[in-house]
C-alpha positions in Angstrom: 142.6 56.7 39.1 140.5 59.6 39.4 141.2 63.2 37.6 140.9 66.6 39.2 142.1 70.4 38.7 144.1 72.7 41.2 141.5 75.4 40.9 144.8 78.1 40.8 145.3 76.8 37.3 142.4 79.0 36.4 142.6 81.9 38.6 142.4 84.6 35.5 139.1 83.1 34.6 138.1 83.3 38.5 138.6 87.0 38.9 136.9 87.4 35.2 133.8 85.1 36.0 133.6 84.1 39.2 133.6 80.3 41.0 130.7 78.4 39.1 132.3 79.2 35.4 135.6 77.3 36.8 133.5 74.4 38.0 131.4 74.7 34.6 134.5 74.2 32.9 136.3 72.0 35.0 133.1 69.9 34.8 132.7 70.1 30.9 135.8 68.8 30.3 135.4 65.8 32.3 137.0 65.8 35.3 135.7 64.0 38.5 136.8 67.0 40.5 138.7 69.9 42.3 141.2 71.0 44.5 140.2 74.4 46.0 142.7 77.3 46.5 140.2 79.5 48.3 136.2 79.5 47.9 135.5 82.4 46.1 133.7 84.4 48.8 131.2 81.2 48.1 129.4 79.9 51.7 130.1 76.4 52.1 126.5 75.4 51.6 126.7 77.4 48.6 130.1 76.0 47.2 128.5 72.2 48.1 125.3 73.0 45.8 127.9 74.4 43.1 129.9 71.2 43.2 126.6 68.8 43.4 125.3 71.3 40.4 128.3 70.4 38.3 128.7 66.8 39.4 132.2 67.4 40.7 133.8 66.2 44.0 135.8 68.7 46.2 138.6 66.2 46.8 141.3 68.6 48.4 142.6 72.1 49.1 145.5 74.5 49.6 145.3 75.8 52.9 148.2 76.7 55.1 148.8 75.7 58.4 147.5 79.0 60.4 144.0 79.0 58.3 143.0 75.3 58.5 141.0 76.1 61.7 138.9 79.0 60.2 138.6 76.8 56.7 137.0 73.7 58.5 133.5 74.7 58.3 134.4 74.4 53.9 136.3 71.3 54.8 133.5 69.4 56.8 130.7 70.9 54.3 132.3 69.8 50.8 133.8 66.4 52.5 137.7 67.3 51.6 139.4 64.7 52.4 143.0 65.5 51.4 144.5 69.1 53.0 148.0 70.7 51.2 150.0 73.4 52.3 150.4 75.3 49.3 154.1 76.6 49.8 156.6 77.6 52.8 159.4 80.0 52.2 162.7 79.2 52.4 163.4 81.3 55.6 160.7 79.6 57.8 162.6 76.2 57.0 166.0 78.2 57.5 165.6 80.1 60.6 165.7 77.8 63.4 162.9 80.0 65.4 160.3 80.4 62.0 160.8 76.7 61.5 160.2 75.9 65.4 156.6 77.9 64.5 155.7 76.4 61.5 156.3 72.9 63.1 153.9 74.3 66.1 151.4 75.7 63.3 151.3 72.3 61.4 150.7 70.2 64.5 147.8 72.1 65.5 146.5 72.0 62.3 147.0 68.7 61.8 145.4 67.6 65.3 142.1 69.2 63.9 142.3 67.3 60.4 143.3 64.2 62.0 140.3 64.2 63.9 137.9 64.5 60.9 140.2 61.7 58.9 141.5 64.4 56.8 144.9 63.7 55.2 147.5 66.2 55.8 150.1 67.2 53.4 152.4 69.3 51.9 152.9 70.5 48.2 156.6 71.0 47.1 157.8 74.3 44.6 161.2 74.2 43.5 163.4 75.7 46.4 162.6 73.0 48.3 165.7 71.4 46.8 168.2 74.6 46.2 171.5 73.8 47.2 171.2 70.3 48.2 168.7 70.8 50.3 165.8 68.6 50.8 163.5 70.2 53.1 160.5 68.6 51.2 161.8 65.3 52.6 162.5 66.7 56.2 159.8 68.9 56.4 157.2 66.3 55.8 159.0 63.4 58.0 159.4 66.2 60.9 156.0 67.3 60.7 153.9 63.6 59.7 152.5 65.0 56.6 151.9 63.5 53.6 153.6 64.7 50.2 151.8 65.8 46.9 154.6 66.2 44.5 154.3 68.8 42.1 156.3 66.7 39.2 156.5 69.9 37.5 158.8 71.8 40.5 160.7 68.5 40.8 161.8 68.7 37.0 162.9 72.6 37.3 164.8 71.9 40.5 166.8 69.4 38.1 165.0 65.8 39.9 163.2 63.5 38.2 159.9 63.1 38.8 159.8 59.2 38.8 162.6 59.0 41.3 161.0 61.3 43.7 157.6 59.7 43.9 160.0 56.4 44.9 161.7 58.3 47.4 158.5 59.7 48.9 156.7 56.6 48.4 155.7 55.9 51.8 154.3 59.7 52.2 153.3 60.3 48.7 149.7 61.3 48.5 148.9 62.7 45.8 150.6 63.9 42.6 150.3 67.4 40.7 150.6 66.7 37.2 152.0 69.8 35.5 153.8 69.4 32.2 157.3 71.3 31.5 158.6 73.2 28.7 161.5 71.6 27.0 163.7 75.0 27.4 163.1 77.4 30.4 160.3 75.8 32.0 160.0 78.2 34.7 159.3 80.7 32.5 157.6 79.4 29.6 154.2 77.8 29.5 153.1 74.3 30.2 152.6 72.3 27.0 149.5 69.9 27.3 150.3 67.0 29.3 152.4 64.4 27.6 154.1 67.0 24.9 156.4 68.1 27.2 159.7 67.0 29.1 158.4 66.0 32.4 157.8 62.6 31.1 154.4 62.2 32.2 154.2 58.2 30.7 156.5 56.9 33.5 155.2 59.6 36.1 151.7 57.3 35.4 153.2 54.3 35.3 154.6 54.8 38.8 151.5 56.2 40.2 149.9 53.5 38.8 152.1 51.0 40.8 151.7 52.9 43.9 147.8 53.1 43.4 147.9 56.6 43.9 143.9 57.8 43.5 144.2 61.6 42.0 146.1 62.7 39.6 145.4 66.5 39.9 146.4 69.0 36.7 147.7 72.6 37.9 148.8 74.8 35.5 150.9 78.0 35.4 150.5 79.5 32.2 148.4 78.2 29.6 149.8 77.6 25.9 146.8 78.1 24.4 142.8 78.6 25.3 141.8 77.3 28.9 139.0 74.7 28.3 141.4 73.5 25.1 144.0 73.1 27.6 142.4 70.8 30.2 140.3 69.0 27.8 143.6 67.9 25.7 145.7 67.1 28.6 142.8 64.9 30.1 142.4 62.9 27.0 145.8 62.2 27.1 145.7 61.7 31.2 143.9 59.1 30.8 145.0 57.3 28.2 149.0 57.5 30.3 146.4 55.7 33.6 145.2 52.8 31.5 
């Protein structure tokens, strides 16, 4: 299993310091790579040297539906092989004509990834699963996309993590590994992976028996300094994947 960071985690830093101080860190730490949300008003032939600068691999991205075709040139230069949709509001799932459109959006942009052998997928939030609802599971089965489950949205919305990678096993990509705070976890921050309530040994244990290949850290608010942060909760990343 390889490690990487969803590049939203630091997004304060980004606006502070700019792209290469993310991958500087990101890189530091020891990661093997990123998942972009955006490129930083970077070229793709100068986000590529950035990444071959700092030894990392630009594995995925966030990119909805509507903005995969004017993101391919990034796509084809950095060699992103995975593609998430990064959130869909409750009323495009709701509304029978949004969701018509969205379905329409997502198979256009998924004829285009298909043809480079790009997986496509989708990333779940919480709402996903309000009042019963599962439109994680019918959105991605209507659509053919792949899932990367955000175990950390899965635990607020009252699921556990474990069960839904089994449920999505067939679809599940990728997982976002994002620790939860023992009392309002929506509101409070992440602790470091493993020292929270997500139960991240059993999340690891079942990617593991899947043979899922990322395990990709995104963070909402940090508890404590950023390069602390991700260096702590890799150590302890890895030591869950042996």
């Amino acid at each position: 299993m390889k490690f990487g960071v969803q590049l939203y985690s630091l997004r304060e830093r980004a606006a502070r310091d700019g792209a290469e101080e993310l991958l500087r860190i990101v890189s530091e730490a020891g990661y093997d790579g990123v998942e972009f949300a955006g490129f930083y008003g970077k070229t793709p032939a100068e986000m590529k040297e950035l990444l071959e600068k700092y030894n990392l691999c630009g594995i995925s991205a966030h990119i909805r539906p509507e903005a995969v075709e004017e993101s391919l040139p990034y796509i084809d230069a950095l060699g992103i092989r995975y593609v998430f949709i990064p959130h869909v509001a409750t009323e495009e799932f709701e509304t029978p004509e949004k969701y018509a459109a969205l379905l329409e959006n997502t198979a256009k942009a998924k004829a285009l990834l298909d043809a480079r052998g790009v997986v496509f997928g989708y990333h779940n939030h919480a709402h996903e699963y309000a009042g019963g609802n599962d439109y994680l599971g019918k959105y991605t089965a209507d659509a053919g996309l792949k899932a990367e489950l955000d175990v950390f949205w899965a635990h607020v919305a009252g699921k556990d993590a474990v069960s839904e990678m089994k449920r999505l096993s067939d679809r599940l990509a990728f997982v976002h590994i994002k620790e939860a705070a023992a009392e309002n976890p929506a509101e409070n921050p992440q602790p470091i992976v493993g020292e929270g309530a997500v139960g991240m040994a059993a999340v690891f244990a079942e990617a593991k028996a899947q043979g899922i290949p990322w395990a990709v850290l995104e963070v909402e608010q940090f508890p404590c300094g950023e390069e602390e942060y991700i260096a702590a909760s890799l150590a302890n990343m890895k030591k869950f994947a042996r």
